[in-house]
C-alpha positions, -999 to 999 in steps of 0.1 A, spaced: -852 43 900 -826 66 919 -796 77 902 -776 55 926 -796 20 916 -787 32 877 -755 41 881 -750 -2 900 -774 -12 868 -746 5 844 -718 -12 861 -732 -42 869 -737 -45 825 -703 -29 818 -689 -58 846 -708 -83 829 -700 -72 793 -663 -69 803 -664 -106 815 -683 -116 784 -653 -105 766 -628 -117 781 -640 -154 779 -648 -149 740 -607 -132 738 -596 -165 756 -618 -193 738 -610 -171 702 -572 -178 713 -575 -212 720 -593 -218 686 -566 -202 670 -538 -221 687 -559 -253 678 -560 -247 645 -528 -237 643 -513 -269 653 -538 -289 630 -524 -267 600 -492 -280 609 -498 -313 611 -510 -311 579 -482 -298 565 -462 -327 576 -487 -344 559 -480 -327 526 -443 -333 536 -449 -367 536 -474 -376 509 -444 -360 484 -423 -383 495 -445 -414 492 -451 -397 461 -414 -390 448 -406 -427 455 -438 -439 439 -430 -422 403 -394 -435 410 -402 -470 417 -430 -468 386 -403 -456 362 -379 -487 372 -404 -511 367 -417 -497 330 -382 -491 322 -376 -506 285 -349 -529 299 -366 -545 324 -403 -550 302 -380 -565 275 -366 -590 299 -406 -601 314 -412 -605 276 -387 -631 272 -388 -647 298 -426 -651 311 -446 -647 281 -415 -664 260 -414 -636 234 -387 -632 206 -377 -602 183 -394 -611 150 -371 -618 117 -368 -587 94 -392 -611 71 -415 -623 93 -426 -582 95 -455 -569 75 -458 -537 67 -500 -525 68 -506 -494 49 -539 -478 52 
């Protein structure tokens, strides 16, 4: 092989390896942008799952508050406060 057919082998590699690069710089890019705009999306997620969340423990603390439980007890299951007689006292 002449120097001159070595020398075009050499470039022809370095051309090829320059290439190579180039394509794995640009797909690595567009990974990382795709990613990107997944991680915030998810972050909106978050966002919103708090919310739901916030008004959940809200909307759970109005309906076990002590007023409105007293109020189901008298009027769908008909319950009374008891007679300071009709209370026993069980000691163990």
């Amino acid at each position: 092989m002449s120097e001159r057919q070595r020398i075009l082998v050499i470039l022809t590699l370095l051309f090829v390896l320059v290439l190579a690069s180039a394509i794995m710089l640009v797909y690595s890019k567009h990974q990382s942008r795709k990613l990107f705009v997944e991680l915030q999306q998810l972050k909106y997620q978050v966002d919103d799952l708090n919310t739901e969340w916030g008004q959940l423990q809200l909307e759970q603390s109005a309906w076990s508050g002590h007023g409105r439980i007293e109020r189901v007890a008298r009027t769908r299951l008909s319950m009374v406060t008891p007679e300071p007689g009709e209370v026993v006292f069980i000691e163990p």
